[in-house]
LOPALO-710398 format. One record per residue: residue in one letter; y, x, z of N, C-alpha, C in turn. Coordinates in steps of 0.05 Angstrom, whole numbers, padded with zeros to 5 digits, always signed. Layout:
BEGIN
aYXZYXZYXZ;...
This chain:
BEGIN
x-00469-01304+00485-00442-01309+00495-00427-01282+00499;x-00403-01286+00501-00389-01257+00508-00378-01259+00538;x-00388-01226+00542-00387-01218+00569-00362-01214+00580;x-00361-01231+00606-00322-01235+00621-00309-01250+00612;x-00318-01275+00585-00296-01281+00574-00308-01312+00579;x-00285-01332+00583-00292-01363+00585-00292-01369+00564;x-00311-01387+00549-00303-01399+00516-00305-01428+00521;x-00265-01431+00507-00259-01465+00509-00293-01479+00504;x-00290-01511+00520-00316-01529+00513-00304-01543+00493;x-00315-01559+00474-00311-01584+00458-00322-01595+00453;x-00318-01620+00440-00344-01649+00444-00366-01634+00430;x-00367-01625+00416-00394-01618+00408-00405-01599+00405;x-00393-01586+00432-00406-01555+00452-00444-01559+00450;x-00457-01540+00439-00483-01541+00449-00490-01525+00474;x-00501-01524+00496-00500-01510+00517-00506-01488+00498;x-00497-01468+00523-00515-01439+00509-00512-01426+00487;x-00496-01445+00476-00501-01430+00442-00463-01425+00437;x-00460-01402+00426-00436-01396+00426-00417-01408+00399;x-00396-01428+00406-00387-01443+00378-00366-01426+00360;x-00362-01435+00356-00351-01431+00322-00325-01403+00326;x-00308-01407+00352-00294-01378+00355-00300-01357+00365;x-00323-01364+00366-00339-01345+00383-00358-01334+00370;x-00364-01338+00349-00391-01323+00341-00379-01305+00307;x-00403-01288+00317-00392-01271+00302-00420-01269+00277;x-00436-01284+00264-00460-01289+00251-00449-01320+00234;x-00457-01317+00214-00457-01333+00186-00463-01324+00168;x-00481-01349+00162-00500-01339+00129-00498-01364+00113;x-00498-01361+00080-00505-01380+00062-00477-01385+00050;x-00452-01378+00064-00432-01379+00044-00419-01358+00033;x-00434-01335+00023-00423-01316+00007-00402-01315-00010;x-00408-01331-00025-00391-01336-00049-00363-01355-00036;x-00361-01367-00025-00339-01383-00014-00313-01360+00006;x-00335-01343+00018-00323-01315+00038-00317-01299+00012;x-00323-01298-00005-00310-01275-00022-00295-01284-00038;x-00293-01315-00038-00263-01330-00060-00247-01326-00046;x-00242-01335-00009-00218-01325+00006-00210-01308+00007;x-00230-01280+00010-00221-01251+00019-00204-01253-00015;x-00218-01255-00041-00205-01237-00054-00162-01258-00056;x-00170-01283-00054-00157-01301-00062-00128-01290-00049;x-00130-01278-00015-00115-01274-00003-00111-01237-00001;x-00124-01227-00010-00118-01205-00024-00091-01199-00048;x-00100-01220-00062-00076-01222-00080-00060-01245-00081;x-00057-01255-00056-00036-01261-00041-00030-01293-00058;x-00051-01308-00067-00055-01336-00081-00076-01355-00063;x-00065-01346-00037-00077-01363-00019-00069-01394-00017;x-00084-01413-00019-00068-01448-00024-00062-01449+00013;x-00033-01466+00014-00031-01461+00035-00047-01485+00065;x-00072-01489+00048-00078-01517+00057-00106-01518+00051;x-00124-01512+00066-00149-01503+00055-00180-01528+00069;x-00189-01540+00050-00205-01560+00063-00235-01555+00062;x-00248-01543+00075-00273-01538+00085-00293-01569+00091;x-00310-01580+00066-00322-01596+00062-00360-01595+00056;x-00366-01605+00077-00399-01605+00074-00397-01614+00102;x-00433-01617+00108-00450-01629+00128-00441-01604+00156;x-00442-01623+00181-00441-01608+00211-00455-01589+00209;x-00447-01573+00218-00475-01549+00229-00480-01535+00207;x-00453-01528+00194-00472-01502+00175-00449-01489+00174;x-00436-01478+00188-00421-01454+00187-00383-01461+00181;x-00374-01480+00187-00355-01484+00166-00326-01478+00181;x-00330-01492+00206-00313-01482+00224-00315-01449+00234;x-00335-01446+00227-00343-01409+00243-00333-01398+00213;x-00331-01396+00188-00321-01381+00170-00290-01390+00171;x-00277-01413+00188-00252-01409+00184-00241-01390+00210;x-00248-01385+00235-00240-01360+00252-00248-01345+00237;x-00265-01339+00227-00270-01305+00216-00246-01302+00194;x-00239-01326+00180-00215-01321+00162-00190-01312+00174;x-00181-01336+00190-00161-01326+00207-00168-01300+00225;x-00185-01298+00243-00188-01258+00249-00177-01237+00232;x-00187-01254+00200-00185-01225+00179-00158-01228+00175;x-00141-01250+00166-00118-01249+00157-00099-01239+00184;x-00104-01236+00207-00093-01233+00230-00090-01194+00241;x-00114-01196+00230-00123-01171+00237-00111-01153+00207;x-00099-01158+00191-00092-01154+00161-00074-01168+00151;x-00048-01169+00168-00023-01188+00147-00017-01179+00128;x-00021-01153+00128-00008-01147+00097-00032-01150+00080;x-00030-01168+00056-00059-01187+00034-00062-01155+00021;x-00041-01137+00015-00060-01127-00007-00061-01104+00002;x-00069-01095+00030-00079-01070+00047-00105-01086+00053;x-00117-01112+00058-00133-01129+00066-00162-01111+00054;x-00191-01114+00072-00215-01111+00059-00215-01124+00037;x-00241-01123+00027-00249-01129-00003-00274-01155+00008;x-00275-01160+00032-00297-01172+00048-00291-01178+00072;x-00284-01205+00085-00281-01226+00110-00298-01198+00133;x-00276-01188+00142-00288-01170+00169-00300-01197+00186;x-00329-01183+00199-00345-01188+00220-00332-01191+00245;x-00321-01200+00262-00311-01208+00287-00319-01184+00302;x-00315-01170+00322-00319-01146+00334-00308-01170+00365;x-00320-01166+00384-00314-01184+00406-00308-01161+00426;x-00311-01133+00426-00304-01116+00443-00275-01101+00438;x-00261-01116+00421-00229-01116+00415-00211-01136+00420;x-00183-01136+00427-00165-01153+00438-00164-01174+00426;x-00161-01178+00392-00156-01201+00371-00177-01213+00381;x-00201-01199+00378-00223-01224+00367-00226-01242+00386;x-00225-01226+00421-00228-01237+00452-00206-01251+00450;x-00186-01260+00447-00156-01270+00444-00167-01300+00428;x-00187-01295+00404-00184-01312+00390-00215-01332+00396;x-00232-01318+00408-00254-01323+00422-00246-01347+00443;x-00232-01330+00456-00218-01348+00480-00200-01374+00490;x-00194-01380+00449-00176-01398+00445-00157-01393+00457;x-00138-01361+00461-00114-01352+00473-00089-01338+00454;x-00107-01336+00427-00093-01324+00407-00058-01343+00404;x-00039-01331+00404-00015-01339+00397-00012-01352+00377;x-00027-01336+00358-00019-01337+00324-00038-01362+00312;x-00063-01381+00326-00080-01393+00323-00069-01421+00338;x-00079-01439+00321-00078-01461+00339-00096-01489+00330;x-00121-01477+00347-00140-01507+00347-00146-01530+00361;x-00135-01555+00335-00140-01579+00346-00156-01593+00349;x-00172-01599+00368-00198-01619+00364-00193-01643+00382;x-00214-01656+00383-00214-01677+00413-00209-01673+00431;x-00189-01677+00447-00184-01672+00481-00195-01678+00495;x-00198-01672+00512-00214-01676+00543-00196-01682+00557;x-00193-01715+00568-00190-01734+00574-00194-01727+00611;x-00177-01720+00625-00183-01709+00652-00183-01735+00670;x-00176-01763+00660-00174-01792+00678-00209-01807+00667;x-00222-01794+00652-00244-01801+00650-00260-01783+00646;x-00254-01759+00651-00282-01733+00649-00287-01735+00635;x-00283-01742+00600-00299-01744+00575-00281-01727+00555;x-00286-01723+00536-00270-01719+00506-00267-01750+00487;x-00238-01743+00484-00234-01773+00472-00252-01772+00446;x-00250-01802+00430-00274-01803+00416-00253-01797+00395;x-00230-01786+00384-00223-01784+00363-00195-01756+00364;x-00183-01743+00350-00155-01735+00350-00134-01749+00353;x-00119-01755+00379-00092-01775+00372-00062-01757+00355;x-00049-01779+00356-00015-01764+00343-00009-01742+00363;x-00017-01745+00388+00001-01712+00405-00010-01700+00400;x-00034-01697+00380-00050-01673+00387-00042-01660+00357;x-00033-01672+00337-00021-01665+00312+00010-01660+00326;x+00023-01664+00347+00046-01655+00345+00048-01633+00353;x+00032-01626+00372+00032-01597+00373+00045-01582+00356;x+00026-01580+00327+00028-01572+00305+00056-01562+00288;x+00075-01583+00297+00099-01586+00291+00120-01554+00317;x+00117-01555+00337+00116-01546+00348+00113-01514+00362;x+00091-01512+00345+00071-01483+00337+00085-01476+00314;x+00085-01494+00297+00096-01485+00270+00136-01468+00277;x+00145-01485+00301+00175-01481+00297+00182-01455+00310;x+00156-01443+00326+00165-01422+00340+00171-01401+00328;x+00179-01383+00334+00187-01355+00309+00160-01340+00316;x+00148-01331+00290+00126-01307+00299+00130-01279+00301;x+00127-01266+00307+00130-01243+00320+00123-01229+00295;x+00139-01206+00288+00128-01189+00265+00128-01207+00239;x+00135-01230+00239+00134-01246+00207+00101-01246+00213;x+00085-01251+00228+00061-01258+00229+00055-01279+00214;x+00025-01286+00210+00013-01303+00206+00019-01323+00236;x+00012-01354+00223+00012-01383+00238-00008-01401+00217;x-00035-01401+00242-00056-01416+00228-00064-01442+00250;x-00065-01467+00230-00082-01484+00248-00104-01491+00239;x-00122-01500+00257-00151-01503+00247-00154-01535+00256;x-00160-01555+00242-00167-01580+00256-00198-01586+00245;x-00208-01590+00272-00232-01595+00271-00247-01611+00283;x-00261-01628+00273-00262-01640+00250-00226-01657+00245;x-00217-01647+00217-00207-01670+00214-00211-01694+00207;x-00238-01701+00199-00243-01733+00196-00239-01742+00228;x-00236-01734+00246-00237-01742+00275-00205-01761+00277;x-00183-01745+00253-00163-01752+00260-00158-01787+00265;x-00143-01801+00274-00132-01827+00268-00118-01834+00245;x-00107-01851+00245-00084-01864+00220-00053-01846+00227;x-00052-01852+00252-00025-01840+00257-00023-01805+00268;x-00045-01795+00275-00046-01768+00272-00054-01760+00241;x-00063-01765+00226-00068-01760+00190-00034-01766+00187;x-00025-01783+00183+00002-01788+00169+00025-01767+00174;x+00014-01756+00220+00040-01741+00225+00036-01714+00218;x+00007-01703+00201-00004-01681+00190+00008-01683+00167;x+00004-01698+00149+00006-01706+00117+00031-01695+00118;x+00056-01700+00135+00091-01691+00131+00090-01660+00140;x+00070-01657+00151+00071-01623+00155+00064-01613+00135;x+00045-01616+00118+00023-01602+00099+00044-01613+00069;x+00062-01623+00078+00082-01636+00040+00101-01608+00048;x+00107-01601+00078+00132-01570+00075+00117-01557+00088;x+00102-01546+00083+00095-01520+00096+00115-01504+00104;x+00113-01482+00126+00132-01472+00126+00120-01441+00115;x+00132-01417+00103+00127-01393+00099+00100-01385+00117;x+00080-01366+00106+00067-01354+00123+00049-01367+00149;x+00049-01393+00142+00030-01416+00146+00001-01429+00136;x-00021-01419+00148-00046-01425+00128-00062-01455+00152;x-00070-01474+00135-00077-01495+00150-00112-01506+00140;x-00125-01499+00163-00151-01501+00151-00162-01533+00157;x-00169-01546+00143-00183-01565+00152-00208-01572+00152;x-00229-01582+00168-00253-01574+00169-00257-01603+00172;x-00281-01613+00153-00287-01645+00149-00320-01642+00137;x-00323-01665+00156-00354-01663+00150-00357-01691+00130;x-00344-01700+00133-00345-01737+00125-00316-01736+00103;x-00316-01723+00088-00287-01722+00072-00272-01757+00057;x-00295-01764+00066-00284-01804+00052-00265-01812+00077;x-00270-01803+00102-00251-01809+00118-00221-01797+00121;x-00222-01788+00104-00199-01777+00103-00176-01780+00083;x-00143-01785+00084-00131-01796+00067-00134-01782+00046;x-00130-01792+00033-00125-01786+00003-00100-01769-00009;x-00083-01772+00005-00056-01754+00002-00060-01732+00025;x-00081-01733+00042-00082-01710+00048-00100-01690+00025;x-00115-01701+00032-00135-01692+00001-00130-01671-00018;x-00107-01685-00033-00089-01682-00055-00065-01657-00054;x-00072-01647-00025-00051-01621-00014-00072-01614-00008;x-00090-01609-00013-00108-01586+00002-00120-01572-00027;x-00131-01545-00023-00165-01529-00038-00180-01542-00034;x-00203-01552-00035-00227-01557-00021-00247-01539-00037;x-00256-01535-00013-00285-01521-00010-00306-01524-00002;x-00326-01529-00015-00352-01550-00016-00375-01526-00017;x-00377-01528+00014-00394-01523+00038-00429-01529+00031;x-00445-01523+00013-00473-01534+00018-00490-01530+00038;x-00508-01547+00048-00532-01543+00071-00539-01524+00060;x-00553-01506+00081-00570-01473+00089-00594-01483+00072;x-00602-01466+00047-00625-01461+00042-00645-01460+00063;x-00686-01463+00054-00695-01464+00087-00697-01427+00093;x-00693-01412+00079-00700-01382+00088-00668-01374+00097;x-00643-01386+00087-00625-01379+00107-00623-01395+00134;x-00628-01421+00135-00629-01441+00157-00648-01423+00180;x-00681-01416+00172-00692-01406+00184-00691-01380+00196;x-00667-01367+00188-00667-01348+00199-00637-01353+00214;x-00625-01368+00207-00597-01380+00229-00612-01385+00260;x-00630-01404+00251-00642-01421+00278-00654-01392+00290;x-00662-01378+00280-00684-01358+00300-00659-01343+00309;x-00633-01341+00295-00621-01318+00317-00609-01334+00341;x-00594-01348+00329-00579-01371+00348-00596-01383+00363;x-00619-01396+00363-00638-01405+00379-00646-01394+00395;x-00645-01370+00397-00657-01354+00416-00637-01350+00444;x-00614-01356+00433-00592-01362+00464-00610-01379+00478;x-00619-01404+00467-00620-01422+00484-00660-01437+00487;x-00662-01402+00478-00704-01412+00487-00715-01413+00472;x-00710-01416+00446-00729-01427+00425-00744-01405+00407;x-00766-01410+00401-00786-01385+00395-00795-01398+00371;x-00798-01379+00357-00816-01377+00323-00832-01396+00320;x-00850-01408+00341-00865-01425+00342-00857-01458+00337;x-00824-01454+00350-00808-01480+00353-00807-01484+00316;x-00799-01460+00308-00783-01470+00281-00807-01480+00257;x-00815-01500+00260-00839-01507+00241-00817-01525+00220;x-00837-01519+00186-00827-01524+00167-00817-01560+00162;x-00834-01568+00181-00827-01604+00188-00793-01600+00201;x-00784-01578+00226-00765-01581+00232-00745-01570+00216;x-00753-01559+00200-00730-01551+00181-00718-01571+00156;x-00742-01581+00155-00736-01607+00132-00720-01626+00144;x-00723-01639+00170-00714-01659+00169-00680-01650+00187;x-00681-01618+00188-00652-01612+00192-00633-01609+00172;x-00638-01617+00151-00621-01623+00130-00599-01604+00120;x-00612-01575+00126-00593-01554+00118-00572-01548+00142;x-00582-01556+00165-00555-01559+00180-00567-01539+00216;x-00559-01511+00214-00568-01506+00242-00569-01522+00269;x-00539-01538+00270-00531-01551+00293-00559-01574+00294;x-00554-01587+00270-00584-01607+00267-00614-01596+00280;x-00622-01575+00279-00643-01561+00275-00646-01552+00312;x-00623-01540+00322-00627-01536+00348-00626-01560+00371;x-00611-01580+00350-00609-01612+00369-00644-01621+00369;x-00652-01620+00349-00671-01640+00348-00693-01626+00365;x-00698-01595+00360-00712-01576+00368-00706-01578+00410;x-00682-01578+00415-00680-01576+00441-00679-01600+00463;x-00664-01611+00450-00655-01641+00461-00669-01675+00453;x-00698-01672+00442-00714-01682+00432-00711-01705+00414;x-00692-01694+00386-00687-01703+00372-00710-01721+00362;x-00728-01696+00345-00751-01708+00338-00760-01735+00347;x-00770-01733+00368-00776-01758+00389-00760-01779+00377;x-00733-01775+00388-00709-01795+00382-00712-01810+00350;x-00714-01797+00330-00717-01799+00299-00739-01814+00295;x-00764-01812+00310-00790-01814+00301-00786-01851+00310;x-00780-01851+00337-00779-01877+00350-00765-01895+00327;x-00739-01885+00328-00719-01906+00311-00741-01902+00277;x-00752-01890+00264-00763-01899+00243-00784-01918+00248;x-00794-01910+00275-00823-01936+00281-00813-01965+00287;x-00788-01967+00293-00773-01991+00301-00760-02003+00276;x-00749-01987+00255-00740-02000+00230-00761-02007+00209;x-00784-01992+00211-00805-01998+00195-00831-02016+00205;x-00828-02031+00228-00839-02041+00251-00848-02071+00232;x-00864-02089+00235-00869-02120+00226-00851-02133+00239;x-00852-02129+00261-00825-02144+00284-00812-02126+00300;x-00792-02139+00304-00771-02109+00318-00788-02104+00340;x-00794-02091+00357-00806-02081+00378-00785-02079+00401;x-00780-02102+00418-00759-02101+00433-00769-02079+00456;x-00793-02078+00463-00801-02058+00483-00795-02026+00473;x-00799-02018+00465-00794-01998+00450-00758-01991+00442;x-00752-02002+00428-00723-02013+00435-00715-02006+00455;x-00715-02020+00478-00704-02013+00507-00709-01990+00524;x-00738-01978+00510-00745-01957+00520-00726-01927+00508;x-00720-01939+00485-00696-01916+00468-00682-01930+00476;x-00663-01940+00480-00634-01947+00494-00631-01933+00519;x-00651-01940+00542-00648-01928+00563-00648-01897+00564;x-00663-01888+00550-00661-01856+00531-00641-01846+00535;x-00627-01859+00511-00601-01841+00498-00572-01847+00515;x-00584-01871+00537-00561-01887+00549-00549-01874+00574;x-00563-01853+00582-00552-01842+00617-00528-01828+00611;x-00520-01824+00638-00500-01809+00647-00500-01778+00628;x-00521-01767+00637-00538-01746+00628-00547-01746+00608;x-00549-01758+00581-00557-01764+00562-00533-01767+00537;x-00515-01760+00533-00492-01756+00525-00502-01742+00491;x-00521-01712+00493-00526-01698+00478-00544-01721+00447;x-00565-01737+00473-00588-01753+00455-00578-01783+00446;x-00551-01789+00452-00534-01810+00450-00532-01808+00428;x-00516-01782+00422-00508-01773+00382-00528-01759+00375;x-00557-01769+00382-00567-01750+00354-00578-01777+00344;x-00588-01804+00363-00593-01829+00360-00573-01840+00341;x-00547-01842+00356-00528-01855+00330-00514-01835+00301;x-00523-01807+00290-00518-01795+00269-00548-01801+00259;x-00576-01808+00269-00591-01810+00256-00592-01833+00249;x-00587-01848+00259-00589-01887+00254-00573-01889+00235;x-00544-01870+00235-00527-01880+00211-00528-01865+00196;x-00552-01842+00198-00553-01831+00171-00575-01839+00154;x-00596-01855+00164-00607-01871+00154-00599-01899+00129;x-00575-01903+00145-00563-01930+00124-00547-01915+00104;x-00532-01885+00111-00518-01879+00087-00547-01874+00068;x-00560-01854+00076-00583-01847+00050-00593-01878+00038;x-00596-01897+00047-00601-01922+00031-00576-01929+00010;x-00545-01925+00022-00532-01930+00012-00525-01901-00021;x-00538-01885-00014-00529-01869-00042-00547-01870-00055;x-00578-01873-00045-00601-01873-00056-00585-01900-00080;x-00590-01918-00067-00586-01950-00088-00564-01933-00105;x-00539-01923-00098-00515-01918-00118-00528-01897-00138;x-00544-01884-00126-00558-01858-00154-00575-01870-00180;x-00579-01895-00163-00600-01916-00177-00588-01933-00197;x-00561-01929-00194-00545-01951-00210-00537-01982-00197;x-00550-01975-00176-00552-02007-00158-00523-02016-00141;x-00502-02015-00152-00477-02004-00141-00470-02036-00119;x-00472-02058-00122-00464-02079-00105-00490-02071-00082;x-00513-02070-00083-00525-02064-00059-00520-02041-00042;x-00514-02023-00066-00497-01996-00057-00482-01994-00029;x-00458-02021-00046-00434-02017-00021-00438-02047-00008;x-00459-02057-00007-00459-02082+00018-00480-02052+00040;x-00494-02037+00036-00508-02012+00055-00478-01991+00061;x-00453-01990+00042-00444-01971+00051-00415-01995+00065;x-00411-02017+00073-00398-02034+00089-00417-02036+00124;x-00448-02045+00118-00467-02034+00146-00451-02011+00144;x-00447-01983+00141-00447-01959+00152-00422-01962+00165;x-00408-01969+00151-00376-01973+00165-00378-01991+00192;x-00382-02014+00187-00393-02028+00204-00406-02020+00229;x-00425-01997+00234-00436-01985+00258-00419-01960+00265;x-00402-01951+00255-00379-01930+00257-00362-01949+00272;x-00350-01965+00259-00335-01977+00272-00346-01993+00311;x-00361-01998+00310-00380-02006+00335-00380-01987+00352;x-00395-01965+00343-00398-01947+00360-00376-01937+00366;x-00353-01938+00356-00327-01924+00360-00315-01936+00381;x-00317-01965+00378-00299-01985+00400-00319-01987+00423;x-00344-01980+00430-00363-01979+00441-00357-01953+00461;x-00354-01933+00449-00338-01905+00465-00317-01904+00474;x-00296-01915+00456-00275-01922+00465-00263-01946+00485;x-00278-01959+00493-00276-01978+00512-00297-01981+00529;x-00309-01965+00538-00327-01953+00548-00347-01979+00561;x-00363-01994+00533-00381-02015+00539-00408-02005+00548;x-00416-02023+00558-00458-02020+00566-00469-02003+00536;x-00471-01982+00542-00480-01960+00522-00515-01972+00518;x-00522-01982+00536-00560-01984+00534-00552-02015+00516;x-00545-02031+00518-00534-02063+00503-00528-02051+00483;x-00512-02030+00473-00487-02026+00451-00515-02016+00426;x-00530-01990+00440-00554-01990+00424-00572-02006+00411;x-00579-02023+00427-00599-02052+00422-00589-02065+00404;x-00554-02073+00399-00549-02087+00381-00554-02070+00360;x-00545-02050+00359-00547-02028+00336-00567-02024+00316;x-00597-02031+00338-00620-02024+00325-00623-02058+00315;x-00614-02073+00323-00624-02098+00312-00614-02106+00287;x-00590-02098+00295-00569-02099+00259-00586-02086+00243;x-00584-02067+00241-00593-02041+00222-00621-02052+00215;x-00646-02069+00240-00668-02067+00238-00670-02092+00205;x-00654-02114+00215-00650-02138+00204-00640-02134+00175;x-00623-02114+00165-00622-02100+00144-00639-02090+00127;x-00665-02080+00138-00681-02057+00131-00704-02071+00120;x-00704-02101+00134-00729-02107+00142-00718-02136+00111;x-00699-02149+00104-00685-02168+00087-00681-02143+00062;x-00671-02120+00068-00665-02110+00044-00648-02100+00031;x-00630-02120+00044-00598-02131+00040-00577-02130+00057;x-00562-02112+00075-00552-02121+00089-00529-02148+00086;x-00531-02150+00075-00508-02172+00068-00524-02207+00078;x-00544-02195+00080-00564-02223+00090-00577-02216+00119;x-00568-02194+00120-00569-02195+00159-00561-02204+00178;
């Protein structure tokens, strides 16, 4: 963490571990950091840039280091030849660390102060901002960057009131969007953006992500075994969840319960009550991104296979528990109940074949 300085929380703050404006360490996208630096060097920067791949591998942390560089360097063709390293013992970087930077403006999920939570999605005020930020005059003909992250988080009516920003840009405007789930996202947004396709961490860069970053928050050489690297799927954030917050555990249960002769209602309730506390917030989402990442890998497996109607009766389930769990958060139902149905759907799927006969 950096010393004296508060760093904004967001829904998917890991304790201890310093997020994405804050850190000054990324590995595995070389080649993606050297299409921007040179791109905006010679001043053929798209003004709309979509940062696409899996959570947890760097994607939001290479877009501050962009904006730092372009901030720290308005003029493109005085710019390095290479995305400067964040220096946190200077005004920009602490400014931008701090989520205080003028010239920056990131949108994520709000924190909801009438329920102590982060809402479960981006609403329209939080894209109006945007409008807003954009109208002010910048100082010096500066740079004006927004970062939305995740935008798959957005709604229908925050995407649409983005989409009319991103058709006029205004001058000297760069808009990063960061999407882990890019199907959720419109299509005319899409269609105005670069995209840049983000792959999971090799295991010798993964493994050496987790040993630096891990070490904020306890975790020793011994933790990082080649089982936990596999089933972190290229993804640091994956790798320190499962490692700290007893993913594993969590993963292992729900495979013994889908692959079970009969659902195991004991067991069942014993993970519900789990992932279900007050205090349990962290093992809540690693339960429901594992459960539903379970039905997508069925669902591309069958589509790789050519099996395309079973395909998308597995990729309608996936929607299907997205949607659940969404109105489940959002209306803030019996989280230990909301699970149980979860696993029974999914189990009744797994166990027929078909979800379409569940």
């Amino acid at each position: 963490m950096i010393e004296g300085l508060e760093i904004p929380k967001a829904h998917d703050s890991i304790e201890g571990v310093a997020g994405p404006s804050a850190s000054d360490y990324i590995t595995g996208h070389d080649e993606i950091a050297a299409f921007l630096a040179q791109a905006y060097r010679e001043g053929r920067m798209h003004h709309a840039l979509l940062f696409e791949g899996p959570q947890g591998i760097g994607k939001a942390t290479l877009a501050f280091h962009l904006a730092g560089h372009m901030l720290a360097h308005p003029d493109p063709a005085r710019a390095p030849e290479k995305i400067i390293i964040p220096d946190f013992s200077k005004p920009l970087w602490r400014q931008i660390a701090g989520g205080m930077h003028p010239a920056i403006l990131h949108i994520n999920r709000p924190f909801d102060q009438k329920t102590a939570k982060f809402k479960t999605g981006i609403p329209v005020e939080e894209i109006r901002r945007v409008t807003h930020f954009l109208t002010r005059t910048a100082s010096d003909n500066a740079w004006r960057i927004v970062i939305v992250d995740p935008a798959d988080d957005m709604n229908r009516n925050a995407a649409n009131a983005l989409l009319k920003t991103l058709e006029e840009p205004p001058a000297r405007a760069l808009f990063i969007l960061v999407s882990h789930s890019s199907g959720r996202l419109l299509p005319t947004i899409r269609s105005r953006c670069q995209s840049m396709q983000f792959k999971p961490l090799d295991e010798i860069a993964l493994r050496d992500a987790v040993t630096r970053i891990g070490s904020s928050i306890g975790l020793d050489a011994d933790t990082i075994t080649p089982s936990l690297l596999e089933r972190s799927e290229g993804s640091v954030r994956n790798a320190l969840l499962l490692s700290a917050y007893g993913g594993i555990e969590i993963s292992d249960t729900v495979d013994a319960i889908l692959g079970g002769p009969v659902f195991d209602l004991a067991k069942a309730q014993t993970l519900a009550g789990a992932v279900s506390g007050r205090e349990a917030e962290v093992q809540y989402g690693l339960f429901r991104d594992y459960l539903m990442g379970r039905v997508a890998a069925q669902a591309l497996g069958l589509a790789q296979s050519g099996q395309l109607r079973d395909a998308e009766a597995w990729s309608r389930l996936w929607g299907d528990l997205v949607r659940e769990t969404s109105e489940a958060e959002t209306y803030n139902l019996d989280r230990r109940q909301a699970v149980l149905i979860l696993l029974q759907k999914t189990y009744r799927a797994f166990q027929s074949g078909a979800p379409s006969l569940a």
